[in-house]
N, C-alpha and C positions, 0 to 999 in steps of 0.2 A: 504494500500500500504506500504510495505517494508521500512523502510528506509535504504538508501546505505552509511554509513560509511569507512573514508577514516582511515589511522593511527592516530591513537592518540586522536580520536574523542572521546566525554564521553557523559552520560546522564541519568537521571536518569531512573529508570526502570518505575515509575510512571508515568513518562511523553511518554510510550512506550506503554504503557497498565495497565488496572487495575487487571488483573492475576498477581495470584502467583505463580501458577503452570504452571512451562515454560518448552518446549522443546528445547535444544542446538542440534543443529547439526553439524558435519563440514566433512568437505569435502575435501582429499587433495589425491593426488598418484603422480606417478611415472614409468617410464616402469624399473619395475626388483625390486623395491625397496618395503620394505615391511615398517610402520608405527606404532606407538605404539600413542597411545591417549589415554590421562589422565587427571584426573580432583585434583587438590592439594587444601585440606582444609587447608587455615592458620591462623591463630590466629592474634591479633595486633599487633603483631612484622612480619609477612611476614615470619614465620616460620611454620612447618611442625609440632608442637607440639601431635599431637596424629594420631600415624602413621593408628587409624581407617578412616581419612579422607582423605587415599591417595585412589584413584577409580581409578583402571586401570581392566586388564583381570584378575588378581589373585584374585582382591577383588570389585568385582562388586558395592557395597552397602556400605553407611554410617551407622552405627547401629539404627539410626530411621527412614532409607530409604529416608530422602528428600536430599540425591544425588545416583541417582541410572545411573548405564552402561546398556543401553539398545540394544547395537549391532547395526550391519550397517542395514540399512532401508531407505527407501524413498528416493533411490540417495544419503546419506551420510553414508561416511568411517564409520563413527562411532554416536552415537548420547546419550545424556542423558537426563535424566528427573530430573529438581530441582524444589522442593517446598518450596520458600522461608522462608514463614511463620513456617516453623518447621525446619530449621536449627540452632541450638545450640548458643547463646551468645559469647561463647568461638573463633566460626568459622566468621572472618569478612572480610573472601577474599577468592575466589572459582577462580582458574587460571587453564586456559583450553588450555594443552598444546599438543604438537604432535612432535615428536623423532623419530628417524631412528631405527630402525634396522638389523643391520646389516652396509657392506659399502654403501657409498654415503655421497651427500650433499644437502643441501635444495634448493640450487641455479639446483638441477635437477627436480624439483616438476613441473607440468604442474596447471594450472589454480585452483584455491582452494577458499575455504568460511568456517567462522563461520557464523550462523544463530541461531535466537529465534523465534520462533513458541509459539505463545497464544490462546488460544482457535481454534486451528484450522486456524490461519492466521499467517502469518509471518510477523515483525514488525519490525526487524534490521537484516540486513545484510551484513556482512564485506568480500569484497573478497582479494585474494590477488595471485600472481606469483613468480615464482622460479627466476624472473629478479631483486627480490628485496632482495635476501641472494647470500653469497656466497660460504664459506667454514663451514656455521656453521650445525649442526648435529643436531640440536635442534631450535625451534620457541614457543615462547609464544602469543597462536593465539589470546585468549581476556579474560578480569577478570570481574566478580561478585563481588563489594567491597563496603561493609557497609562505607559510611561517612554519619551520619543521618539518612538517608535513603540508601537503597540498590540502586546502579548503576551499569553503564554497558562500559567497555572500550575498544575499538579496540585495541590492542598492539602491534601484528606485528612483535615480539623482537625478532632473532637470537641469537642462544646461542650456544657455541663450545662448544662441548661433547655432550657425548648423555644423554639417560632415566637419567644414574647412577648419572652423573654429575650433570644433573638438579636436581637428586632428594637432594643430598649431597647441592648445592646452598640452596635449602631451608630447610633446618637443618636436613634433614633426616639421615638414616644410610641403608646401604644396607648389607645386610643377606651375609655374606660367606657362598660356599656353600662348604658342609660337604665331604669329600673325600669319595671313595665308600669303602665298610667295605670289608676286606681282606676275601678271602672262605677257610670256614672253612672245617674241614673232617666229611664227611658226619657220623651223631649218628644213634641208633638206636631208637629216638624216631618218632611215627607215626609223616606225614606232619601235619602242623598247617587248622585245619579248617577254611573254607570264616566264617566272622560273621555271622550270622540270618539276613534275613530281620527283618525292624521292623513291625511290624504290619497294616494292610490297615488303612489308616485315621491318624495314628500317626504319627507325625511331627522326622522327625531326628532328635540326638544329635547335636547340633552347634559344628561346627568345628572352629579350631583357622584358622585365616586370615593367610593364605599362604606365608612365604617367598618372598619377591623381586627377580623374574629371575624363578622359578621353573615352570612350564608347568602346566596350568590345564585340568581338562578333557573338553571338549568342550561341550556347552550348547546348548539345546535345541533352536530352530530359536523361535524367538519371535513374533507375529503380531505385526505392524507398529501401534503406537500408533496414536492418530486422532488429531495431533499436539497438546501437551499441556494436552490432557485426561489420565488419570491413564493408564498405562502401562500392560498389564499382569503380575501376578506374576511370579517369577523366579522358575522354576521346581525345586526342592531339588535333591544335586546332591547323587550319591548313594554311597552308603557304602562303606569306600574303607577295604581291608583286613589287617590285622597285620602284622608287618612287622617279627614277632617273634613269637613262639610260648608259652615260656615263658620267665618270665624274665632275663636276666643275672648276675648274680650274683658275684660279686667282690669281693673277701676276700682281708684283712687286709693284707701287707707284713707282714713275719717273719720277730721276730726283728734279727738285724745281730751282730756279737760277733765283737767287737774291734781288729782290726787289731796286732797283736803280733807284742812287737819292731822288731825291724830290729838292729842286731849288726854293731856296725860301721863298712867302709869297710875299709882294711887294704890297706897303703899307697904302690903308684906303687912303683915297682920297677924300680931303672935306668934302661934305654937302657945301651948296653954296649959300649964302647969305638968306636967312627969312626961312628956305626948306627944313623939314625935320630929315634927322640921319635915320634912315633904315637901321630897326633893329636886327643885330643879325640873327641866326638857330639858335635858339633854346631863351633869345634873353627876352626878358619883358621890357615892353614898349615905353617908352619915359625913361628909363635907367639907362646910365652910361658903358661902357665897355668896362667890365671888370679889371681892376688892376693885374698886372703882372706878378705871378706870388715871388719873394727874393730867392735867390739863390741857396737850393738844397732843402725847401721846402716845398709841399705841394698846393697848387693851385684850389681853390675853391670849384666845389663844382658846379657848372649851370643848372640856373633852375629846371625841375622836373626830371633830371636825371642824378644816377648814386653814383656816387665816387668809387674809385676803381676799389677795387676786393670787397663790395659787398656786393651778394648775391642781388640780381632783377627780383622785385616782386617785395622785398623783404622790408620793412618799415627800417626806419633808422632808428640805434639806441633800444631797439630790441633784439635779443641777446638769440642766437640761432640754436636750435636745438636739431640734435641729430641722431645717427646709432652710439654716439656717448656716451647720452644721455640714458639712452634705454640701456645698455649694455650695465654703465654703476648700477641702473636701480632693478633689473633683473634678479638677482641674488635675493632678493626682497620682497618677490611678488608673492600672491596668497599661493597657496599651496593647497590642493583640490584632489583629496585621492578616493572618493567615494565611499569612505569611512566616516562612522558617526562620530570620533573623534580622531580629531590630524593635529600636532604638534607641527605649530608654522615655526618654531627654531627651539632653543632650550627654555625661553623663559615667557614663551607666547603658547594657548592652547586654543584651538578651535574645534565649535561641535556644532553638529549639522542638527536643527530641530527638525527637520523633515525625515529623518530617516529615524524609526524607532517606535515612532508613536507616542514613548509617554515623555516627562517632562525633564528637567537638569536641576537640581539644588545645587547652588553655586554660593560661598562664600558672599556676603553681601558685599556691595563696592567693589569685587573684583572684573567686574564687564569691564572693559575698554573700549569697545566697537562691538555693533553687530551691523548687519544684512536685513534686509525682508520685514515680514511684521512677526514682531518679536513681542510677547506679553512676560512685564517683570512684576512679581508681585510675593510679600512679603510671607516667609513659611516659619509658623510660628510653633512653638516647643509645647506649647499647653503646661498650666500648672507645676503637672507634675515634671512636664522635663526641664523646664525651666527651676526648678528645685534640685534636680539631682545634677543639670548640670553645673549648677553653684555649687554645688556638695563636691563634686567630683572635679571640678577642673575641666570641663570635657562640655561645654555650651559651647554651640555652635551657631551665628547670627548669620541665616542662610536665607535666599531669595531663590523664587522659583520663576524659573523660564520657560514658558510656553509658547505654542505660535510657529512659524515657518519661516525660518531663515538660520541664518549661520551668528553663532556668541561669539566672542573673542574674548579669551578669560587672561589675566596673569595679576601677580601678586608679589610688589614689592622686587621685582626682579628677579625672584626665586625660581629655580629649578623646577618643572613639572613633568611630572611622570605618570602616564596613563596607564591602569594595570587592567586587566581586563578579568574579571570573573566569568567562570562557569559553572556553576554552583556550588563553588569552594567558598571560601571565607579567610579575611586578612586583620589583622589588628593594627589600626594606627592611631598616633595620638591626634585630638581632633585639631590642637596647633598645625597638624602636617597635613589638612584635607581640604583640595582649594574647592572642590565639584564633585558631584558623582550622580548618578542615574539615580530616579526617584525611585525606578522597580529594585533597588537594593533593599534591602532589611538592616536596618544600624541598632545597635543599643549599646551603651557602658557597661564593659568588661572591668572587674575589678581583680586585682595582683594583689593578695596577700604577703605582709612579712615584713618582720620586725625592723627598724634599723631606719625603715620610711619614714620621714617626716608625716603624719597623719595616720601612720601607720600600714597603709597602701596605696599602692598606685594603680591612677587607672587608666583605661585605653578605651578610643570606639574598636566594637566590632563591624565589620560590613560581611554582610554574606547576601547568597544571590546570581542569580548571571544580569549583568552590565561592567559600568567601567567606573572605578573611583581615580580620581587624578589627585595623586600625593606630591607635595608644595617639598624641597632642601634648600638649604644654605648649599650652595656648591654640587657638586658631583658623588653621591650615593656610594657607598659598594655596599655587596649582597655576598652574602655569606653565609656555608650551608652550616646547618644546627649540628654540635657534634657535643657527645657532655665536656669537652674544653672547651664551649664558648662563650665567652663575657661578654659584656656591652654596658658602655658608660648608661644611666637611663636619662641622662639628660642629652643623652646623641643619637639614642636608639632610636629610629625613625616607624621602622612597623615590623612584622613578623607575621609568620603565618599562621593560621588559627589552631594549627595540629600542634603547636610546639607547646611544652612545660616550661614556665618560667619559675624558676627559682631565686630567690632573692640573696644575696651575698654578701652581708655585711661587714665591713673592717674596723668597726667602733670596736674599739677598745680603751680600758679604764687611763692608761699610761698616754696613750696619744692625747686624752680630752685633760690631762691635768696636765702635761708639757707643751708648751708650742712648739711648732717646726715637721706636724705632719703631710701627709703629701696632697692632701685636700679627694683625693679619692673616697667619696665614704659608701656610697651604695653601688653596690655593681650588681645587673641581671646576670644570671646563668640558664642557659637555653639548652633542651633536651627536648630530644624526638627523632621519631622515625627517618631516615633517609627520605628526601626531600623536601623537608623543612629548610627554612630560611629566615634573615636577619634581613632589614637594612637597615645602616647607620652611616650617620651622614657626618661631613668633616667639621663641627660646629656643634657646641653644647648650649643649649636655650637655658 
């Protein structure tokens, strides 16, 4: 049975089926509108690095074929065939996307689906409605993305612009296309021959991957693969003809003779008495002949024209901008990977309110920017946790963010780090929690033992599947639980929820009657199963 995936849903592909060899389908239309569906191979960075693994109509195939464009079939628009196990190291995201072409908007789409198909069954299926975009030209329907293991994400994401746009988003470049060559007078040599066929049984020359935007010749109908089972191969297309007969041939310019001085020109003469002087090119009427500028300076220029080294067209005293420009501030652009939450650098976090459904409590005052329409509004503790988190140290003055559009969270310059739950559970102090997903479950965990100021210390819990984002001083390390491991607790940042903490006290009688101890007094000891963890950050609060 299928599983029905909502937005922003993940999982891994092993826990979906034990195939590698999977069928994608999807499914989307429109009445009038016609659709472009593409498959983007991208690298660790979310870039477009070798434009062999863009798979759309012009380039069916990846060069070892485990992503192959296998045409619409079995009820969907479009469908492909990936074979995990033989996609490249280089490729560690495969985004299955669907563009307009031509006018329209996504918010016009009738009912739609991405699907996986394994051996013949279907295992995920993500639907989705034109209720859920509005002006955008582009949808990023679901990703293929190596973390460890290869997994599978609904995404759901609207994107303004279309094919060209998206493809530019993920570092592509799109092919200008070449202007048509001017007709020439017709020669007397005979017409250019079609080439030969090649031979029965011989394979055609490989042809280069076609241009972005160019037409190809339309392909032989495919049988319907048996969900998941090797596909038929691709018919080779046929021979196309020269576009010449021979080549062209460019000669070298003659070189060209130095232009002969030019004799000065002989000074006007006056107008005569009573006449007005003709004004000459460019001056205005009334005004006398501009002086001569002195020697090693340059002359003034005439009205209505720029002086030499500024570009035509350009205003004077405003300053030009060019690929400089864009080039410094590139480094700095938003960052868009069709995740509900994307770290735009170490000390910026951004999260998608469209992808998810439910809401973000975010630290109050931490927004810097958002996007879209965004609803902020005040998430309050009620009595009782407004008590215990006085009691406990561990009140958190949180706002809730609802609505459609993208947050932009950070705090104080602080380090952020998005951890992702899967219905495990993490302990962190609530000083170290800038956001996290409403569908988490949080409550104060309390640490037992003597030596503590109050006598214990306490921590939030977070357990659940979504993402808490944890706030350091600096750069983290994590460290596995082993019973030799200590932790200052004024540096200890979180832990995971399976570990025993042990409290370790160094008070003693002799240190608190002499001075000159080492100020060390409470230390954690952390015990637990093999894959427990620590993190503690370079900074004592």
């Amino acid at each position: 049975m299928a599983r029905e995936f909502q937005r922003g849903h993940k999982a891994k592909i092993s826990d979906l089926t034990a195939g590698t060899d999977l069928y994608v389908g999807v499914q989307i239309a429109a009445p009038g509108l016609t659709f472009d569906i593409s498959c983007f191979g991208l690298d660790a960075n979310e870039q477009l690095s070798d434009d062999r693994y863009f798979i759309f109509f012009n380039q069916p195939k990846s060069p070892e074929e485990s992503i192959q464009l296998l045409g619409a079939q079995s009820g969907d628009t479009e469908s492909f065939r990936v074979t995990l196990d033989r996609i490249p190291a280089a490729i560690q995201k495969l985004s299955f996307t669907a563009t307009l072409d031509g006018a329209g908007q996504m918010s016009q789409i009738g009912p739609g689906y991405i699907r996986i198909v394994a051996g013949g069954e279907e295992v995920v299926r993500y639907a989705f409605t034109g209720s859920e975009f509005t002006t955008e030209r582009a949808v990023m329907l679901g990703d293929f993305y190596l973390k460890d293991v290869w997994r599978f994400a609904a995404v759901g994401q609207g994107f303004d612009g279309g094919l060209e746009a998206l493809l530019k988003n993920f570092g592509g470049e799109v092919a200008e296309e070449e202007p048509p060559p001017a007709a020439a007078a017709p020669g007397f040599a005979p017409p250019a021959q079609a080439a030969a066929p090649p031979a029965f049984g011989a394979p055609p020359a490989p042809q280069p991957a076609p241009a972005f935007g160019a037409p190809s010749a339309p392909q032989a109908p495919q049988p319907a693969p048996s969900f998941g089972a090797p596909a038929a191969p691709t018919p080779p297309p046929a021979p196309q003809q020269p576009m010449h007969a021979a080549p062209t041939i460019a000669a070298p310019p003659a070189p060209q003779a130095p232009p002969a001085p030019q004799p000065p020109a002989a000074p006007q003469a006056p107008s005569p008495y009573g006449q007005p002087q003709q004004p000459q090119f460019g001056q205005v009427p009334g005004q006398g002949v501009p002086p001569a500028a002195p020697f090693g300076q340059q002359a003034p220029s005439p009205y209505g024209q720029q002086p030499p080294g500024v570009p035509q067209g350009v205003p004077q005293g405003v300053p030009a901008t060019g690929a400089g420009l864009r080039a410094a501030l590139q480094p700095y652009k938003e960052t868009a990977t069709g995740q509900r939450w994307t770290p735009q650098n170490q000390q910026l976090m951004r999260v998608d309110l469209t992808m998810g459904g439910a809401g973000v409590l975010a630290r109050q005052g931490s927004m810097v920017m958002y996007q879209g329409k965004v609803d902020f509004g005040y998430k309050g503790a009620g009595f009782v946790g407004r008590a215990v988190g006085n009691a406990t140290g561990q009140e958190m003055q949180l706002m809730r963010c609802t609505g459609r559009g993208q947050v932009f969270l950070a705090e104080e310059g602080s380090h952020l780090h998005p951890i992702e739950l899967q219905g495990d559970g993490i302990c962190v102090s609530a000083e170290n929690v800038l956001a996290f997903d409403e569908s988490l479950q949080y409550e104060v965990r309390r640490v037992e033992g003597h030596g503590i100021p109050g006598g214990a210390l306490f921590t939030m819990l977070f357990q659940g599947t979504g993402t808490v984002v944890v706030k350091t001083h600096g750069t983290p390390v994590v460290l596995p639980v082993t019973p030799t491991t200590f932790a200052d607790c004024n540096a200890v940042v979180a832990w995971s929820a399976a570990s025993q903490v042990i409290v370790s006290s160094q008070v003693r009688l002799r240190r608190n009657a002499y001075p000159g101890h080492s100020g060390e007094t409470v230390n954690l000891q952390f015990r637990g199963a093999p894959g427990n963890f620590i993190v503690v950050q370079p900074y004592e609060v």
